[in-house]
PDB file as gemmi writes it, atoms N, CA and C in Angstrom:
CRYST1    1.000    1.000    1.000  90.00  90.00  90.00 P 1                      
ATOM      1  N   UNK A   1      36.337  12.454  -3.116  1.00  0.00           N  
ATOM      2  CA  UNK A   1      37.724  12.464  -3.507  1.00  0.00           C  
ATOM      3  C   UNK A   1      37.780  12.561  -5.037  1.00  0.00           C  
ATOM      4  N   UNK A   2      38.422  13.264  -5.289  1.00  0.00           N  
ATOM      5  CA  UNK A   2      38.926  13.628  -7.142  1.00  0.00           C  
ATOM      6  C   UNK A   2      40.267  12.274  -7.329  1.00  0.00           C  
ATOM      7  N   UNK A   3      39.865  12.083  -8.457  1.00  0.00           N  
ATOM      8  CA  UNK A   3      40.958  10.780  -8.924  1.00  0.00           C  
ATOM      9  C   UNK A   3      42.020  11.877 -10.217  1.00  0.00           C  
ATOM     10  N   UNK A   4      43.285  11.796  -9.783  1.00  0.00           N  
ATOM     11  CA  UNK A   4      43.504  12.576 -11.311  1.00  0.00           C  
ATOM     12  C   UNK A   4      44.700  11.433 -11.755  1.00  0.00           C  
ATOM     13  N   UNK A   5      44.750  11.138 -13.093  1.00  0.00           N  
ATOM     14  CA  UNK A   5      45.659   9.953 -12.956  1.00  0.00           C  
ATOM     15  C   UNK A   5      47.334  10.524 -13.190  1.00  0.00           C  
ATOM     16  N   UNK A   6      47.172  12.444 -13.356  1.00  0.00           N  
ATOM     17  CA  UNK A   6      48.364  12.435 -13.819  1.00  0.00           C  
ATOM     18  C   UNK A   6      49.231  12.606 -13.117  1.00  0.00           C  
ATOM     19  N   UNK A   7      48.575  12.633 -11.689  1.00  0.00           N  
ATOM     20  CA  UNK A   7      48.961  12.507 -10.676  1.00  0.00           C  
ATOM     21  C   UNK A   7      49.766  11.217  -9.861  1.00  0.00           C  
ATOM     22  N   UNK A   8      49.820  10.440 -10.547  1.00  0.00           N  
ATOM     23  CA  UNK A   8      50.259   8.736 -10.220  1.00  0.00           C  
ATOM     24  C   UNK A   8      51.519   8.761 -11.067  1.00  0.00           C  
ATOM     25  N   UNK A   9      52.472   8.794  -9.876  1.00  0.00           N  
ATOM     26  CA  UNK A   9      54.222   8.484 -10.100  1.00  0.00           C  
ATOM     27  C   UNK A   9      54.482   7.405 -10.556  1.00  0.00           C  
ATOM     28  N   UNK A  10      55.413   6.826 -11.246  1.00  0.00           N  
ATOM     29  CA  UNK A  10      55.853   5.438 -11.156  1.00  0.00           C  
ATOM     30  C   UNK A  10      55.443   4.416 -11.832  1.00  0.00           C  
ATOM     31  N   UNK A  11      54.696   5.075 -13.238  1.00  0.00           N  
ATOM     32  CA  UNK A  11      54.140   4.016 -13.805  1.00  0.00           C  
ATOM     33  C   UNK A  11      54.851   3.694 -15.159  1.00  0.00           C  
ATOM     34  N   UNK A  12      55.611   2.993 -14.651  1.00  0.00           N  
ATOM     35  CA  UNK A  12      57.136   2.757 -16.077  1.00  0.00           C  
ATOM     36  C   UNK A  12      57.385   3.772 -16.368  1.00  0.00           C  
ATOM     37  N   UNK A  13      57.833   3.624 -17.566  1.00  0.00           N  
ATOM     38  CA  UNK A  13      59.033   5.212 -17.905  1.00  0.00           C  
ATOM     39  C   UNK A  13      58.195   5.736 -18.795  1.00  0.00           C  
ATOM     40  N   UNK A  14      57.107   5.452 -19.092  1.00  0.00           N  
ATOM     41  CA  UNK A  14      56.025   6.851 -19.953  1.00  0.00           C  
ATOM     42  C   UNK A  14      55.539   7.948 -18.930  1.00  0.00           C  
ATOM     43  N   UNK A  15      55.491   9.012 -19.826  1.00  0.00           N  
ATOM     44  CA  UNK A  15      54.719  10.092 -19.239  1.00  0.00           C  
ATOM     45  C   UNK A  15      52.965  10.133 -19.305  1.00  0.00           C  
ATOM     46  N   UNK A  16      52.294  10.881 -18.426  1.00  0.00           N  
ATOM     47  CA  UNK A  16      51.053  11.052 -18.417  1.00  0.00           C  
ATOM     48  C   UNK A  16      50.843  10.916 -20.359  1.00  0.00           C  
ATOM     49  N   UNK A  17      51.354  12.073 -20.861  1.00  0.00           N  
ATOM     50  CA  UNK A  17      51.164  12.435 -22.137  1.00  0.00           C  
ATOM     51  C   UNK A  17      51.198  10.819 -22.943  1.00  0.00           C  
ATOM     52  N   UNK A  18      51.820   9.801 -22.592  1.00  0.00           N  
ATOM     53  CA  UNK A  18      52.267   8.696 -23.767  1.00  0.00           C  
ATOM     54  C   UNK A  18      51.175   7.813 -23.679  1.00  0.00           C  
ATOM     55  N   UNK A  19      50.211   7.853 -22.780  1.00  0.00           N  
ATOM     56  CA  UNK A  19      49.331   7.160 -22.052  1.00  0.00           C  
ATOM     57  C   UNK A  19      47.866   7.464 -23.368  1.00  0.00           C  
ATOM     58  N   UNK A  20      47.463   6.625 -23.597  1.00  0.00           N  
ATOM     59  CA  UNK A  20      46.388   6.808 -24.509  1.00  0.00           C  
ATOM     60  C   UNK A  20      44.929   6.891 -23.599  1.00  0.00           C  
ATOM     61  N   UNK A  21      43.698   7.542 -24.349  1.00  0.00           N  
ATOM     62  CA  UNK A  21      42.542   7.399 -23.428  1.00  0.00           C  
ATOM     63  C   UNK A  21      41.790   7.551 -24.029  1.00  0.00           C  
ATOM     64  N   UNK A  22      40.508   6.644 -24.398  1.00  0.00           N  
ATOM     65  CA  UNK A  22      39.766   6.229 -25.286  1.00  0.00           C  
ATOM     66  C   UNK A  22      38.381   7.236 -24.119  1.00  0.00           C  
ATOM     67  N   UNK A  23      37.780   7.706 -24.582  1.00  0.00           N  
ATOM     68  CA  UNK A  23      36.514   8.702 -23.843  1.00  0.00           C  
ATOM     69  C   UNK A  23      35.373   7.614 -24.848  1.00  0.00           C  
ATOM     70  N   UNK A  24      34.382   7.158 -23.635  1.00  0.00           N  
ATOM     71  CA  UNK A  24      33.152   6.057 -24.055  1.00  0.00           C  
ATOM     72  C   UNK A  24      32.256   6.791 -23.001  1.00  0.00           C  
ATOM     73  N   UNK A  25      31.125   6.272 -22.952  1.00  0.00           N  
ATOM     74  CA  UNK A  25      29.717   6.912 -22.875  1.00  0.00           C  
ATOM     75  C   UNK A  25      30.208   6.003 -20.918  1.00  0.00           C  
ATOM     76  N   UNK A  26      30.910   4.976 -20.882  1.00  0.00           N  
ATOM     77  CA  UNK A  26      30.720   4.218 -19.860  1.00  0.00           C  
ATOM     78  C   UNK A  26      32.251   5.215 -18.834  1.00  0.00           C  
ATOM     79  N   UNK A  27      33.262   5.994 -19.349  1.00  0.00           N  
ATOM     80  CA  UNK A  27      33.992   6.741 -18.625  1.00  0.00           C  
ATOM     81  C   UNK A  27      35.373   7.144 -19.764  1.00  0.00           C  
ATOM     82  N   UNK A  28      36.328   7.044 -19.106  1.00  0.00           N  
ATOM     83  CA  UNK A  28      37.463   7.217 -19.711  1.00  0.00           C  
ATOM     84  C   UNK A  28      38.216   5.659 -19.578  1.00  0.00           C  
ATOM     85  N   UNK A  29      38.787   5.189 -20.534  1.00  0.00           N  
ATOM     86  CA  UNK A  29      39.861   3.931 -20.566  1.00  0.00           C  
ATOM     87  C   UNK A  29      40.987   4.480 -20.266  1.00  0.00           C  
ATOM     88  N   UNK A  30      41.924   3.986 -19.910  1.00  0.00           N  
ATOM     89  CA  UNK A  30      43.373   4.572 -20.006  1.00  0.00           C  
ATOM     90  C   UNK A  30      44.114   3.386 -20.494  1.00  0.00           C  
ATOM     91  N   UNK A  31      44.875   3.480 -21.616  1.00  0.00           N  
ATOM     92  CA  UNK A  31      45.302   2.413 -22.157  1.00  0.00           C  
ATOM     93  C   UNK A  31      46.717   2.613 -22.100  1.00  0.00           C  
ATOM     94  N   UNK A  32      47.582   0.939 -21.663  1.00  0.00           N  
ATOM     95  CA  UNK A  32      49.072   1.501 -21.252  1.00  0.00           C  
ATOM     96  C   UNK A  32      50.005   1.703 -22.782  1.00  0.00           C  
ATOM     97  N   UNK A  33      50.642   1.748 -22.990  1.00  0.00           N  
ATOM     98  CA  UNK A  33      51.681   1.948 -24.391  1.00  0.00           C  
ATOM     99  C   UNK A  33      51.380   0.420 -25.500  1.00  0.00           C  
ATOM    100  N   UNK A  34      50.913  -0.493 -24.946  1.00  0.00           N  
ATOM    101  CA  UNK A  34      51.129  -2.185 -25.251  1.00  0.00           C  
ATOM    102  C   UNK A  34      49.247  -2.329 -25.933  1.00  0.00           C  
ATOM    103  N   UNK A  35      48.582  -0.874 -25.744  1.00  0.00           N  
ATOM    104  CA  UNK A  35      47.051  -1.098 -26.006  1.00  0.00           C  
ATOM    105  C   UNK A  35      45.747  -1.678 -25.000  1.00  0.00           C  
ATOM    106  N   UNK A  36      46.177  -2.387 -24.176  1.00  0.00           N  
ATOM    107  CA  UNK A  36      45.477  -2.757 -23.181  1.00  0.00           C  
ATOM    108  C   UNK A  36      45.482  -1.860 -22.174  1.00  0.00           C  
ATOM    109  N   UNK A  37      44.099  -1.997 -21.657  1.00  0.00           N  
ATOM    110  CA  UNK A  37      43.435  -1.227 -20.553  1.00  0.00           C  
ATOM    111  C   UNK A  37      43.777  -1.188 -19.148  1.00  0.00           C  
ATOM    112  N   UNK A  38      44.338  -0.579 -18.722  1.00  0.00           N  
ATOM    113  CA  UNK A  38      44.945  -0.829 -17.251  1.00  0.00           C  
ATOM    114  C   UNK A  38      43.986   0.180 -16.106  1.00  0.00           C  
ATOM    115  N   UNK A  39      43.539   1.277 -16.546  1.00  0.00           N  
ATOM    116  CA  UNK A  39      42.139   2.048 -15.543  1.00  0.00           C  
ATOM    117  C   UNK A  39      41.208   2.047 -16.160  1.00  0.00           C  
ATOM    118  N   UNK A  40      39.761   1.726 -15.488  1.00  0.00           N  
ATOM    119  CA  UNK A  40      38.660   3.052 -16.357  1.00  0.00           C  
ATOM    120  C   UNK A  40      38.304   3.632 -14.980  1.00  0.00           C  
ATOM    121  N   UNK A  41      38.245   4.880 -15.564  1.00  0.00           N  
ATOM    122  CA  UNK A  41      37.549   6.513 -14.711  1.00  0.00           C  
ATOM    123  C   UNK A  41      35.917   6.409 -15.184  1.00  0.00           C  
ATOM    124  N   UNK A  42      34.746   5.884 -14.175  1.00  0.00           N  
ATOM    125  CA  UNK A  42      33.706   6.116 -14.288  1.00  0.00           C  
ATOM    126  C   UNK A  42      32.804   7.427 -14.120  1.00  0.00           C  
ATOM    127  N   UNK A  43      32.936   8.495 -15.076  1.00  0.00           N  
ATOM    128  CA  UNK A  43      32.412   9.951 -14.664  1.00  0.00           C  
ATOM    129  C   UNK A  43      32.791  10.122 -13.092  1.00  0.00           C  
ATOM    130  N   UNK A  44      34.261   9.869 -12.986  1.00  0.00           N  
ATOM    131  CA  UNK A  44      34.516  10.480 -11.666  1.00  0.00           C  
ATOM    132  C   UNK A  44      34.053   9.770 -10.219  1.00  0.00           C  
ATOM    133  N   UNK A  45      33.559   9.232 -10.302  1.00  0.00           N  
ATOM    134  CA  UNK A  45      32.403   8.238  -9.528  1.00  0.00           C  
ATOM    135  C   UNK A  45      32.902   6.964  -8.723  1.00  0.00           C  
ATOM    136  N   UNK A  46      33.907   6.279  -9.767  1.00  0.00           N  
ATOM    137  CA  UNK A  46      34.380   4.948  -9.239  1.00  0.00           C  
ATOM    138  C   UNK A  46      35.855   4.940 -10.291  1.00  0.00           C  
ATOM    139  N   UNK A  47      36.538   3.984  -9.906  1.00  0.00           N  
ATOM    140  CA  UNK A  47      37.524   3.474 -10.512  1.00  0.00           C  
ATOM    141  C   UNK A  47      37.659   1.936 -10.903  1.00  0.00           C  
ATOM    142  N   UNK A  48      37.921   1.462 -12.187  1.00  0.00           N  
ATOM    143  CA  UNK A  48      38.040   0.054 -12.107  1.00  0.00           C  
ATOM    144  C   UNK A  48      39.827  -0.018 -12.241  1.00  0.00           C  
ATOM    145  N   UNK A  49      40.384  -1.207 -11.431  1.00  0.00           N  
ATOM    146  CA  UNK A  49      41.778  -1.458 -12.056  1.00  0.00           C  
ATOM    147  C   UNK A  49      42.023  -2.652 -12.019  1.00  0.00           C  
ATOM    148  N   UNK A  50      43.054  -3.169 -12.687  1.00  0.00           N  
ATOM    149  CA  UNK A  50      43.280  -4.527 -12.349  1.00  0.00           C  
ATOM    150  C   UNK A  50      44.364  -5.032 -10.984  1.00  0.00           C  
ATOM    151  N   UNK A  51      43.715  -6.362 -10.759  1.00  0.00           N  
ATOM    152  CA  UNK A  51      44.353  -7.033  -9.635  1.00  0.00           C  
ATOM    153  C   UNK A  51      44.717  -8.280  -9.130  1.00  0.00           C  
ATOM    154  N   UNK A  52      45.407  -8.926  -8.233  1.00  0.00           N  
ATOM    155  CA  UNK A  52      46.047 -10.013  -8.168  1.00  0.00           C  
ATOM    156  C   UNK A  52      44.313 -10.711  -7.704  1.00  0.00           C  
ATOM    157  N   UNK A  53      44.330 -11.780  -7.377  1.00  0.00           N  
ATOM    158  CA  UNK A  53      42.911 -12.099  -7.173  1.00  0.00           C  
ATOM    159  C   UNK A  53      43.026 -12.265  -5.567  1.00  0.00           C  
ATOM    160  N   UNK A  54      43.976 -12.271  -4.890  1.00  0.00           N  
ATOM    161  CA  UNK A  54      44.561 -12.776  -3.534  1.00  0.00           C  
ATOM    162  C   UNK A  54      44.031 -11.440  -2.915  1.00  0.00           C  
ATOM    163  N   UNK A  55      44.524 -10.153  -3.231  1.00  0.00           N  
ATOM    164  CA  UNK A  55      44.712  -8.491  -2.984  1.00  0.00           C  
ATOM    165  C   UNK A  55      43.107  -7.905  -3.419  1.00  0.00           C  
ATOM    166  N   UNK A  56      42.473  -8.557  -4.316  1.00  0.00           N  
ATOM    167  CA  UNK A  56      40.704  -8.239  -4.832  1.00  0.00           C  
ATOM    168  C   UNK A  56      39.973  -8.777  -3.825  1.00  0.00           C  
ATOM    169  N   UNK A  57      40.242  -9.930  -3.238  1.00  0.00           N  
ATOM    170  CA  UNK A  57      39.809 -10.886  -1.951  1.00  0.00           C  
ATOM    171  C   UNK A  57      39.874  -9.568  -0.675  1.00  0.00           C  
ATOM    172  N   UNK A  58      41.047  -9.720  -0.292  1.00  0.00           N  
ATOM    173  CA  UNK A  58      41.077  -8.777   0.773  1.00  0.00           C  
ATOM    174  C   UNK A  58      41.038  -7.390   0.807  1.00  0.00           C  
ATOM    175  N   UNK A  59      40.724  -6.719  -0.328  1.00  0.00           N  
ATOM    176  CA  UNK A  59      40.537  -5.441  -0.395  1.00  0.00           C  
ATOM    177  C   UNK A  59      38.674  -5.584  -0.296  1.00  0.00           C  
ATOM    178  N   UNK A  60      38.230  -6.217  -0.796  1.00  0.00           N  
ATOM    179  CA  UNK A  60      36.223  -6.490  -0.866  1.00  0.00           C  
ATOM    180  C   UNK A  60      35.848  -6.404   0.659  1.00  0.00           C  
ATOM    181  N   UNK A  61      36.881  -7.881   1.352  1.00  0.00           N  
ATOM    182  CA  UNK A  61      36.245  -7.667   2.411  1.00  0.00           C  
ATOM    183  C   UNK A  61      36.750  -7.088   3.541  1.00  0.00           C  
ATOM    184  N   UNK A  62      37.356  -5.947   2.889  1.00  0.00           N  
ATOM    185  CA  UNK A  62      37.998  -4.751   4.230  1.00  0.00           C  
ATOM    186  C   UNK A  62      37.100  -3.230   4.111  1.00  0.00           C  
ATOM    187  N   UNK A  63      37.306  -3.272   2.564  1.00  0.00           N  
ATOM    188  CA  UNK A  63      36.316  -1.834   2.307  1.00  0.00           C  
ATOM    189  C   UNK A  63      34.719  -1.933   1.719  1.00  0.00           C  
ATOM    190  N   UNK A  64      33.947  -1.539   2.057  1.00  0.00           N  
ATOM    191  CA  UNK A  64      32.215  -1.584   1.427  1.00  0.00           C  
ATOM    192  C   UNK A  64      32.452  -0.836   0.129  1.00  0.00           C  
ATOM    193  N   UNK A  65      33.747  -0.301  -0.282  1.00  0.00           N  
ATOM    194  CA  UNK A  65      33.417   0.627  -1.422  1.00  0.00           C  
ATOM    195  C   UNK A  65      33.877   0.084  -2.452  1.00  0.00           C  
ATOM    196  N   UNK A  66      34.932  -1.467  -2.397  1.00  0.00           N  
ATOM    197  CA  UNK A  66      35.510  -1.903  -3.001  1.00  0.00           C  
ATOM    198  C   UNK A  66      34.353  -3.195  -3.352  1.00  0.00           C  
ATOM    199  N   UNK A  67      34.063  -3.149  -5.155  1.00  0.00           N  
ATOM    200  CA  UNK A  67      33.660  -4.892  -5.466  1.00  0.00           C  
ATOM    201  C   UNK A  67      34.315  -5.245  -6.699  1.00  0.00           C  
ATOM    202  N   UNK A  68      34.013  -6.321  -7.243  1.00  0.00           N  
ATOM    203  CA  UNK A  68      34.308  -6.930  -8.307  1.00  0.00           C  
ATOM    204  C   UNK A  68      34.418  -6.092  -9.402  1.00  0.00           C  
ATOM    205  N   UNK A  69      35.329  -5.738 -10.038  1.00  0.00           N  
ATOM    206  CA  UNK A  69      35.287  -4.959 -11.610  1.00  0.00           C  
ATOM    207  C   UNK A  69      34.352  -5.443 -12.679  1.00  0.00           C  
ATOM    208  N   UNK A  70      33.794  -4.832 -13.177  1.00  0.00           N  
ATOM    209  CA  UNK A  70      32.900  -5.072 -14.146  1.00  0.00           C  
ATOM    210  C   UNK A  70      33.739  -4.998 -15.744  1.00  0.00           C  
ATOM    211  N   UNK A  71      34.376  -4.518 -15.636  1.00  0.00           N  
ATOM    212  CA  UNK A  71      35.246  -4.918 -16.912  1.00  0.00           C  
ATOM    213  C   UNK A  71      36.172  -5.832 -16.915  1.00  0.00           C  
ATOM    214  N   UNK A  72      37.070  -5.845 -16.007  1.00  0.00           N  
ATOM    215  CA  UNK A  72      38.377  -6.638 -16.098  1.00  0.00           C  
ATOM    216  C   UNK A  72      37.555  -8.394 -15.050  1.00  0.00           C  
ATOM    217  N   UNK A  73      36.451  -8.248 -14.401  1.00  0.00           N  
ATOM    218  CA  UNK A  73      35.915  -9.285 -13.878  1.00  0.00           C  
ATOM    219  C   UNK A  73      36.675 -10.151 -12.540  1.00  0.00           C  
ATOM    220  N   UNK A  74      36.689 -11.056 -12.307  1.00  0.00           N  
ATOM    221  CA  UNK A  74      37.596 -11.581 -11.269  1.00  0.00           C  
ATOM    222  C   UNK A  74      39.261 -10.737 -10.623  1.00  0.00           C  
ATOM    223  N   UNK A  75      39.933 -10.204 -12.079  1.00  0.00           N  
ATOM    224  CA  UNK A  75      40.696 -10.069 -12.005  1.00  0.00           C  
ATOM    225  C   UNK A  75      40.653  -8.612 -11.872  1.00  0.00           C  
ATOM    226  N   UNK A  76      39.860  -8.211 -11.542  1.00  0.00           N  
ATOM    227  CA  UNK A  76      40.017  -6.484 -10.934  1.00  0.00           C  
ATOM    228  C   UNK A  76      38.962  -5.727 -10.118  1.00  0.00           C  
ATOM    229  N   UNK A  77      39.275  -4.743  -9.272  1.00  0.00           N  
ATOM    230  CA  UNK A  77      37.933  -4.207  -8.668  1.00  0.00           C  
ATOM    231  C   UNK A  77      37.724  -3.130  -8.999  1.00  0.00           C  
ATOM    232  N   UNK A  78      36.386  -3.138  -8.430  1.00  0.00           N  
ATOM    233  CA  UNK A  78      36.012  -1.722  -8.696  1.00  0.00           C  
ATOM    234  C   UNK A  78      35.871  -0.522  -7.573  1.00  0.00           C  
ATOM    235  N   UNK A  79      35.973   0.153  -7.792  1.00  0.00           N  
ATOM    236  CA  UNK A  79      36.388   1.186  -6.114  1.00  0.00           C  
ATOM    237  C   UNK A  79      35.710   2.363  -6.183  1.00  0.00           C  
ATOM    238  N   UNK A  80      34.832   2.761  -5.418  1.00  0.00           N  
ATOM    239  CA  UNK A  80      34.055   4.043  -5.571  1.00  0.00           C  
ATOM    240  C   UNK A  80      34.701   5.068  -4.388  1.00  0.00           C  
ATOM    241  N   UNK A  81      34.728   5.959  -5.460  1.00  0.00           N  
ATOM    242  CA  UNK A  81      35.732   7.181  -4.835  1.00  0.00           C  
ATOM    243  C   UNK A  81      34.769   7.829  -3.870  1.00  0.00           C  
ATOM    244  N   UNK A  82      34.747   7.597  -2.640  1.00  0.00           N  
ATOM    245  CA  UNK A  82      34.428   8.410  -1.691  1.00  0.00           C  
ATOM    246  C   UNK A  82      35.032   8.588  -0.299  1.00  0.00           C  
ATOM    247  N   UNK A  83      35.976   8.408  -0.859  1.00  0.00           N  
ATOM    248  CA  UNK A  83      37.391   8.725   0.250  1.00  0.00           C  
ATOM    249  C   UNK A  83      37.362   7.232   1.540  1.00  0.00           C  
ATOM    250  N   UNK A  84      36.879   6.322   1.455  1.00  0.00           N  
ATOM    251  CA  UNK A  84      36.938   4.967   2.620  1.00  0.00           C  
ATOM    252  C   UNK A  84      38.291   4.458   2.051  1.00  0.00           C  
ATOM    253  N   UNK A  85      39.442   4.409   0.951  1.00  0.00           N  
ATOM    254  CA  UNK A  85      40.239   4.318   0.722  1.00  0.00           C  
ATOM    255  C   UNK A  85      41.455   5.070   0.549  1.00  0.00           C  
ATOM    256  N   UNK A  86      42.714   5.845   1.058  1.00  0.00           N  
ATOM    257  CA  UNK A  86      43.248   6.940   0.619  1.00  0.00           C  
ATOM    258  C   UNK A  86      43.795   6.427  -0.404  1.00  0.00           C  
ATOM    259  N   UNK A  87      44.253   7.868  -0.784  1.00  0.00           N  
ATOM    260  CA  UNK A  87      44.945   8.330  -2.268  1.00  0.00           C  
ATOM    261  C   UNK A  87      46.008   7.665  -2.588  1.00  0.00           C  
ATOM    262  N   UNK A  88      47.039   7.831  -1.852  1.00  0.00           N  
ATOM    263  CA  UNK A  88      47.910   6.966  -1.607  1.00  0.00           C  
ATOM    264  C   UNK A  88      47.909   5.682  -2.722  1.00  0.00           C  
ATOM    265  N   UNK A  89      46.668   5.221  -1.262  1.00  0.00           N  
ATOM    266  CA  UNK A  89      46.396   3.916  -1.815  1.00  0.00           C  
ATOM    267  C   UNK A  89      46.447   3.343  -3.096  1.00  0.00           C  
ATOM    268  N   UNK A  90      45.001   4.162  -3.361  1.00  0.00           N  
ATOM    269  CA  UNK A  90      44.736   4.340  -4.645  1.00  0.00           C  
ATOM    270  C   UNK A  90      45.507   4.289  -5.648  1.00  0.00           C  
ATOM    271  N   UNK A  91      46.484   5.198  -5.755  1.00  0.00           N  
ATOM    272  CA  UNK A  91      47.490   5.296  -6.835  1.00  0.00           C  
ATOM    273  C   UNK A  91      48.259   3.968  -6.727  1.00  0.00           C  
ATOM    274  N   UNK A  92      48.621   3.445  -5.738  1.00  0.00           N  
ATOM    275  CA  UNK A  92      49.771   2.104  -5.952  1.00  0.00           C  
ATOM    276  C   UNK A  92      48.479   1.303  -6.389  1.00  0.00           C  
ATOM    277  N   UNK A  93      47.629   1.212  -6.177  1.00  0.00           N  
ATOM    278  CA  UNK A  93      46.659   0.241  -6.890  1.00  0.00           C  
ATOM    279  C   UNK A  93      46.410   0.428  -8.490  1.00  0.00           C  
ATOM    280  N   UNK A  94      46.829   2.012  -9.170  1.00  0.00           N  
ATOM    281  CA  UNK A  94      46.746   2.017 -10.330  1.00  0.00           C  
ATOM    282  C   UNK A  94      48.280   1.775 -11.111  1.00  0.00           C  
ATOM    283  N   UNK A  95      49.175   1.763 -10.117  1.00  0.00           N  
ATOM    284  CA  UNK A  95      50.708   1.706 -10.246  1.00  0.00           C  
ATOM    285  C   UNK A  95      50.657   0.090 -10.461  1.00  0.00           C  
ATOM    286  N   UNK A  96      50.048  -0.815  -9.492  1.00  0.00           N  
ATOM    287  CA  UNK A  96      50.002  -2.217  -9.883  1.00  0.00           C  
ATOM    288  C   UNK A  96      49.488  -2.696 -10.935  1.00  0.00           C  
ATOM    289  N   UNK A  97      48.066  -2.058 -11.118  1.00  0.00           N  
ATOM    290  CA  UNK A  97      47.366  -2.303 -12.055  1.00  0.00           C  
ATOM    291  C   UNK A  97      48.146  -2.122 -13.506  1.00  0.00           C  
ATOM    292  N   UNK A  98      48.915  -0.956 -13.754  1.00  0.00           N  
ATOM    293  CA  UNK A  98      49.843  -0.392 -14.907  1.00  0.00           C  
ATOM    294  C   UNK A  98      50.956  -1.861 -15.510  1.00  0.00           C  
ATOM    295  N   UNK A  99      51.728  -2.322 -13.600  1.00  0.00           N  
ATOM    296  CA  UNK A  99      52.074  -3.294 -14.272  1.00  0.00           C  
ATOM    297  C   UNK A  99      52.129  -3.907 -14.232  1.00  0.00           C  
ATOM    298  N   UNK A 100      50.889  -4.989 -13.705  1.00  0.00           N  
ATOM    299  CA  UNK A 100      50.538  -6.176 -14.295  1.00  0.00           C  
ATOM    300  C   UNK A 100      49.880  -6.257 -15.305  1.00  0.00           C  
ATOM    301  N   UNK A 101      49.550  -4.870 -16.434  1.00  0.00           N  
ATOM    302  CA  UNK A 101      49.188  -4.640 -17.933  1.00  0.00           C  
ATOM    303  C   UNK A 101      50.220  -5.081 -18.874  1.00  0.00           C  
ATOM    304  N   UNK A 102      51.404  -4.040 -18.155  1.00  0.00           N  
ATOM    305  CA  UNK A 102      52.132  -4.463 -19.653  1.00  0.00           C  
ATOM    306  C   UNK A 102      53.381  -5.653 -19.790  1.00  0.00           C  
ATOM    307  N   UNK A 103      53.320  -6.104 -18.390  1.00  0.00           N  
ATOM    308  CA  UNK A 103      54.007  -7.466 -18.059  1.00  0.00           C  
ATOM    309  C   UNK A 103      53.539  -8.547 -18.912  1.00  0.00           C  
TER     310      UNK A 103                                                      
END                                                                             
């Protein structure tokens, strides 16, 4: 599965374009308007986002593709894109993630 983020509706009233993205050796950051990190894009590979810790619980032990975020830690997972999750999904998980950033 391809992740594209500009593809994700609904994430406050910025556009793809207002969205900052720091390019590191470890993927892409996507940083919301407020400076803090709300995705990283691992060379396409995985996704980290942030999450309630209740919703990180039951997303681990529903999907094998879903674990603990390595950046954001307790408070986010990490999700390897190989389609055991849909798109859908996905996106309201980066739609949550967006705003429980700049909340």
């Amino acid at each position: 599965m391809e992740f594209k983020i500009e593809e994700v509706s609904g994430i406050g009233e910025y556009s793809f374009e207002d969205l900052m993205v720091k390019e590191r050796k470890e993927g892409k950051i996507f940083l919301a308007p407020n400076g803090k990190a709300f995705a990283i894009l691992h060379e396409g590979k995985t996704i980290e986002v942030r999450t309630d810790g209740n919703l990180s619980k039951v997303l681990r032990e529903k999907y094998e593709s879903v674990m603990q975020s390595r950046y954001f830690g307790r408070g986010g997972i990490e999700i390897v894109l190989s389609g055991q999750i849909e798109q859908d999904q996905l996106y309201d998980l980066v739609r949550l993630s967006y705003n429980m950033t700049i909340a």
